[in-house]
C-alpha positions in Angstrom: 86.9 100.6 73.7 89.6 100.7 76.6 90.6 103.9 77.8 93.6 105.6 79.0 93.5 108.9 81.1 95.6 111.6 80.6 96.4 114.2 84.1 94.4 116.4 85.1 90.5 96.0 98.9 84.6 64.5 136.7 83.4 65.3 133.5 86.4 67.0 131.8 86.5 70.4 131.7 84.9 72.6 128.4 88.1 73.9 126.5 89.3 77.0 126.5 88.7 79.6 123.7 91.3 79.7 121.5 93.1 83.2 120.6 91.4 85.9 120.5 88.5 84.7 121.9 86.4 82.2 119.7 85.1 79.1 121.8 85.9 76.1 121.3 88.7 76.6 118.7 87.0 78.4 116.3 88.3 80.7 113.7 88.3 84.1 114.7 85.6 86.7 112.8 86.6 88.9 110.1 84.9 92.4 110.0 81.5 91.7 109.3 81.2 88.6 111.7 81.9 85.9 109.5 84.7 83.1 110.6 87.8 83.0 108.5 90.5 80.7 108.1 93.8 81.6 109.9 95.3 81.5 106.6 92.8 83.4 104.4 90.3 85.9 104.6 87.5 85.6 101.9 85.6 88.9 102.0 81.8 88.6 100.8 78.3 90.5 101.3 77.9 89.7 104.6 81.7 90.2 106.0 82.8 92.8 103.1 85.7 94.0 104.8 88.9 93.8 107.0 91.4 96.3 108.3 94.9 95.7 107.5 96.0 97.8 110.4 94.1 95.5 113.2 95.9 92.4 111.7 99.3 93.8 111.4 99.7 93.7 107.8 100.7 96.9 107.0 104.4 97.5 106.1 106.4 96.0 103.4 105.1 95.2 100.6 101.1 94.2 99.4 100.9 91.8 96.5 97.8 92.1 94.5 97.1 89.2 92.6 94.4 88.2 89.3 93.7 84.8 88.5 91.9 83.9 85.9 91.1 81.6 82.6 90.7 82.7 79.4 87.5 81.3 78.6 88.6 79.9 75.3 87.3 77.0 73.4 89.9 75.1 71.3 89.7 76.4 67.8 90.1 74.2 64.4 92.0 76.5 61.7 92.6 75.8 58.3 94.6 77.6 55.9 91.5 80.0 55.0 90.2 79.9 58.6 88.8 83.1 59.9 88.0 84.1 63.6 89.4 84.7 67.0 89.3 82.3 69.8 86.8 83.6 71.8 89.3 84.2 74.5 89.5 87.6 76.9 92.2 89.4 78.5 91.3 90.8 81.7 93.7 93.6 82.5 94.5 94.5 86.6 94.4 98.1 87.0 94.1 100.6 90.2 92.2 104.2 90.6 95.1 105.7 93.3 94.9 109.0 95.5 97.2 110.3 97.3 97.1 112.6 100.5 98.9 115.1 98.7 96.3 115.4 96.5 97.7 113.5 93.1 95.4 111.2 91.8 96.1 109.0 88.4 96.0 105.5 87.1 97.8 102.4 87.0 97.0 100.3 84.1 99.3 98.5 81.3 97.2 100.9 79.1 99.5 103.6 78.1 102.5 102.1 80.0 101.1 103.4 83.6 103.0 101.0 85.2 103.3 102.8 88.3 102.6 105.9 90.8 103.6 108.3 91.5 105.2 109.1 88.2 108.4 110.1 90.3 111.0 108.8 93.1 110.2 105.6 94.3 106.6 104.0 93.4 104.2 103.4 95.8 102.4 101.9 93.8 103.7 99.5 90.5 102.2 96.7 88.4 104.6 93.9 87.3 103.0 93.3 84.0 100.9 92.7 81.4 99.8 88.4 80.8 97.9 88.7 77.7 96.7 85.0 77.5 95.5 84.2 81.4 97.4 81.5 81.5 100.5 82.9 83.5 101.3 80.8 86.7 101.3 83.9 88.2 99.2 85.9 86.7 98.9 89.8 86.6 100.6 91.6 90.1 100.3 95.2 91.5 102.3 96.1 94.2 101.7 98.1 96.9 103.9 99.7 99.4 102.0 99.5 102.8 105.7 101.4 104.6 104.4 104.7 102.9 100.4 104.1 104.3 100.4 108.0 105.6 101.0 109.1 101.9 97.6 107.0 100.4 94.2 108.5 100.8 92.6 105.8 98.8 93.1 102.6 96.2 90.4 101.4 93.9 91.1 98.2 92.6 89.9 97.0 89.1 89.6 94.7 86.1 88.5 95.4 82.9 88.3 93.3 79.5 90.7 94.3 77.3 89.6 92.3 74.5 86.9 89.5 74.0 83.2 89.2 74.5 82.2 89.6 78.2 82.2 86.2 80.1 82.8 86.6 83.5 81.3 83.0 84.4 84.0 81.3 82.1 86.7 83.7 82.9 86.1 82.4 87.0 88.2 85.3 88.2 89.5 85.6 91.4 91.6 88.5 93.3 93.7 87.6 95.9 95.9 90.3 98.2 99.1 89.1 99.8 100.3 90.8 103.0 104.1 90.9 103.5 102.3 89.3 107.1 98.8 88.1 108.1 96.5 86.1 106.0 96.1 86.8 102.5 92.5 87.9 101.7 90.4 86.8 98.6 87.8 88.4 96.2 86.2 86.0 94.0 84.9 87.6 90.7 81.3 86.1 91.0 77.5 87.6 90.4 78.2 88.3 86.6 77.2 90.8 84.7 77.4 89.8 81.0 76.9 93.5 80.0 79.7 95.1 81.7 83.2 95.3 80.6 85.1 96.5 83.7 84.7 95.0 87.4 85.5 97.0 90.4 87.0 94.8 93.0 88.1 96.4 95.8 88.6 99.6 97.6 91.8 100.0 99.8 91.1 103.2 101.8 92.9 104.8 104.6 90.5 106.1 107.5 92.7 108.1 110.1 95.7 105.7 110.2 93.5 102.7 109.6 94.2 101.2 106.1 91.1 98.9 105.4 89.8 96.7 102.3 86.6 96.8 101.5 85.0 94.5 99.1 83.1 96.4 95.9 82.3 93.8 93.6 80.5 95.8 91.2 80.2 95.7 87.6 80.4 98.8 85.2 79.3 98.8 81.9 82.0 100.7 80.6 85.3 101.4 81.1 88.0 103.5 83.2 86.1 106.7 82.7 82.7 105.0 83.6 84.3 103.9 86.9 85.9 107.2 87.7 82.9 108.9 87.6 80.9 106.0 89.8 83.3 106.7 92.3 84.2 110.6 92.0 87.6 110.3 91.0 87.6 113.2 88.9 90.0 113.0 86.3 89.9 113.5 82.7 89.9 110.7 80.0 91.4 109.9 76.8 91.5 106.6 74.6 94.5 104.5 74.5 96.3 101.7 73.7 98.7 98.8 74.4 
């Protein structure tokens, strides 16, 4: 079951390189050596991350974005019919710590919608789509103007309901900098065992906020995750 928590990502000449120096008009290299597109940034094994900071895509605001389908089958029901759909929700959530030392959770579960719990959110999900068939399906934002203040993001997904099927589901995570290419996470090598996915880890190393891809399934949920990662907090089951 989902959990809440409770306190405690002649000949003519050869042309010249293009910008930033890859020959002959190439794309440029994201961390990791891979080339990108100048309009999107797909991080995988072999180029698993990118700094934010480098590219110039910190301040104002980071959109976090989950795609995804529902995996459904259409479903014939009579007047005694009995079953579900076979549908899942997938529910976008975030592990957050601060440099003060706060730490919490930012799920629709419990109606943590945002962190801190005070003043202005740094960070703040925009809702809950139930169905995964919103055109723009489940937002966090984050406020990249207050970068000194975060220590580290986790970003997550977790079935809320439904049998795991990540293959039909075809997730995919994309982040939105207020400038810069967006970057892209695609929610592939399955695990049909686990219920939560960890996506992406947005961590801030000495002034240098980076996103680094994760990509790794949990069988379990929140508290299974905290514990993979040494969040430390302490657990209790909710609801939505």
């Amino acid at each position: 079951m989902a959990i809440d928590y409770t306190k405690r990502p002649g000949k003519a000449s050869a042309p010249a390189p293009a910008a930033g120096g890859a020959p002959g008009g190439a794309a440029p290299a994201a961390a990791g050596g891979a080339p990108v597109s100048l309009s999107k940034v797909t991080l995988t094994k072999s180029a698993p991350s990118v700094s934010l900071s480098k590219r110039g895509a910190t301040g104002g605001q980071l959109r976090v974005n989950l795609q995804w389908s529902t995996g459904a089958q259409p479903v014939k029901r009579g007047l005694f019919s009995r079953g579900g759909s076979g549908a899942i929700d997938l529910d976008l959530a975030c592990l957050w710590e601060f440099t003060d030392g706060s730490k919490g959770v930012v799920q629709a579960l419990g109606n943590a919608f945002s962190a801190p719990g005070y003043g202005p959110p740094i960070i703040h999900l925009d809702g809950d789509d139930r169905s995964g068939s919103a055109a723009g399906g489940e937002n966090m934002f984050i406020d990249l103007s207050r970068v000194a203040e975060i220590r580290r993001i986790l970003v997550f997904t977790f079935i809320y309901e439904g049998v795991p099927n990540w293959a039909s589901a075809d997730g995919i995570v994309t982040l939105f900098p207020a400038s810069g290419p967006e970057i892209e996470v695609r929610l592939d090598e399955p695990d049909p065992q686990a219920r939560t996915c960890v996506i992406a880890m947005l961590e801030n190393r000495g002034g240098d906020l980076v996103v680094n891809r994760e990509m790794r399934y949990i069988r379990g949920g929140q508290s299974d995750v905290d514990r993979a990662y040494g969040w430390g907090m302490q657990w209790a089951r909710g609801s939505k």
